[in-house]
N, C-alpha and C positions, 0 to 999 in steps of 0.2 A: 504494500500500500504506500502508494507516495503521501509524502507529507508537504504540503503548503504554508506557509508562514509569510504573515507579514499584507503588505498594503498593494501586492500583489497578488492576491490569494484569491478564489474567489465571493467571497467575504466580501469586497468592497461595494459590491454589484449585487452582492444578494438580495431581495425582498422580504426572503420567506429561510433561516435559518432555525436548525435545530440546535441544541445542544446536550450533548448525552454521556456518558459519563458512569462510575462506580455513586452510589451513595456518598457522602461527604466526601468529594471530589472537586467541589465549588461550581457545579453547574448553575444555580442558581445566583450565585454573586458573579458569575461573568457577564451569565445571560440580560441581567438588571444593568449591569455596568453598558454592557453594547445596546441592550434597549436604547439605554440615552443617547449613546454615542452616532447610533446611525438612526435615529429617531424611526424604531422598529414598535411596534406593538407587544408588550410582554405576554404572555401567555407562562401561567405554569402547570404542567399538566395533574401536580398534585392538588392544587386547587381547583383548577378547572375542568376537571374531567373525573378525576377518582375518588377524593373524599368530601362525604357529607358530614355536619355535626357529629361528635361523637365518634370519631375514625368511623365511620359507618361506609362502606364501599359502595358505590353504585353498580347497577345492574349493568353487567357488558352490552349490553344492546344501545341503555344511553349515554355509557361511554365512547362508544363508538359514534354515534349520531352528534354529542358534543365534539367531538374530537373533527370528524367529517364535515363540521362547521365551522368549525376556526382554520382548519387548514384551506379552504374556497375562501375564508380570506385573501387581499393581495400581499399583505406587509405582515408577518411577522416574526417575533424569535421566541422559541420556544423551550423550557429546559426539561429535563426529563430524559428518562431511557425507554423505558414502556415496551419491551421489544414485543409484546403485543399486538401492538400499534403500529409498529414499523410499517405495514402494510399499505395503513392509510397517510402516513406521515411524509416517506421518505421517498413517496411520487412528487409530492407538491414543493419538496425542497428544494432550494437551490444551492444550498451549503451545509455542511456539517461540520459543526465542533464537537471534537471529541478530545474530554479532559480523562487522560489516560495514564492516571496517576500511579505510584506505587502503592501497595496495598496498605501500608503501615500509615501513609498521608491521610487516603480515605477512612482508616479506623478511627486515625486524631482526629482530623475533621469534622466525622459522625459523633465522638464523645465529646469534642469541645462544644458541636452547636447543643447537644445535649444537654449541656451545662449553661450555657451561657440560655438557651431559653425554654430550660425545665418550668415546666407549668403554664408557660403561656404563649400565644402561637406566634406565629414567625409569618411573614407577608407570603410566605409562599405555600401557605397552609390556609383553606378556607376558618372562619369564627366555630370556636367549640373544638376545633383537634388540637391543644396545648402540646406541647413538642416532648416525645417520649423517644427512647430508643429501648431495645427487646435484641435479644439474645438470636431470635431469627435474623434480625437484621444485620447484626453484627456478624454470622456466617454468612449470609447472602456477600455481605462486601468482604470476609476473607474469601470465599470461593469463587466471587467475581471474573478474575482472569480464567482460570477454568471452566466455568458456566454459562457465562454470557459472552463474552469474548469472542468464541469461535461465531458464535450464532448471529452477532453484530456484524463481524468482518466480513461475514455470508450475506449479510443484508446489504450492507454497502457495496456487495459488488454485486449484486442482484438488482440492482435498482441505478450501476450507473454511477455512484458516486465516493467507489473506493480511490479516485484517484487525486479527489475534489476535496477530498475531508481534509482539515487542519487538524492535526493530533498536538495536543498540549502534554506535555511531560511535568509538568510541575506548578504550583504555584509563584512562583516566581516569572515563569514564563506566561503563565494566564493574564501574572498581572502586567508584564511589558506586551501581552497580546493586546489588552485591554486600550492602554496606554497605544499603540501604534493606530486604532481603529476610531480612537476618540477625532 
């Protein structure tokens, strides 16, 4: 998979990007950061699409029909991995960011926001879901490179845009990505 970087990339031209990523990965704070920066529409698909009050999941049928609405959108940026979704997501895109972190970043990540907003919710959480993390979740992001990973890379080149994706390596690189798009 090539890798693209930078104000060449095609990121600059996009309308309609994703971003995806392990759990605490920072997809959600780049996503916000490039909202601004190329005056994109946020979209988060944890708010927008999968939970209701109460962690209460929605039914796949109107996640699907939400999701199938904001992508006929013209403009937006979207964070999440959802490879669910992939299906409907990653025809209408024009870019992909992928924050493709080391595992040990995404564990600190997922425990710091844990911490930093245990009990109450975080902008990228609809009202009623206070910010928890769970022992499933925390395997999900150690087995991340083995589980999702191959099925991602299959999607991207399914769809056209394994050659297109931006792969971020770090936090420090997110945030000079962030910086170069502003």
């Amino acid at each position: 998979m090539n890798i693209t970087f930078g104000l060449n990339s095609p990121l600059m031209e996009a309308d309609r990007i994703l971003v995806i990523g392990c759990p605490g990965s920072g997809k959600s704070t780049l996503a916000k950061r490039l909202s601004r920066a190329l005056d994109l529409d946020y979209i988060s698909m944890d708010r927008d699409f999968y939970w209701q009050p109460g962690w209460r999941k929605r039914p796949r049928d109107e996640i699907d029909r939400r999701i199938a609405k904001a992508v006929a959108e013209q403009r937006w940026i979207m964070d999440g991995t959802g490879l669910s979704s992939f299906h409907l997501r990653l025809p209408r895109a024009d870019a992909v960011i992928w924050l493709r972190l080391p595992r040990y970043a995404c564990l600190y990540g997922a425990v710091s926001r844990a911490f930093r907003y245990f009990g109450r919710n975080r902008r990228e959480l609809p009202d009623g879901c206070p910010e928890r993390l769970s022992l499933d979740a925390l395997a999900y992001i150690w087995n991340f490179e083995r589980d999702a990973v191959p099925l991602i890379e299959a999607a991207l080149q399914d769809h056209g845009l394994a050659n297109s994706t931006v792969i971020i390596r770090s936090r420090k690189a997110a945030d000079r990505f962030a910086a170069l798009s502003a």
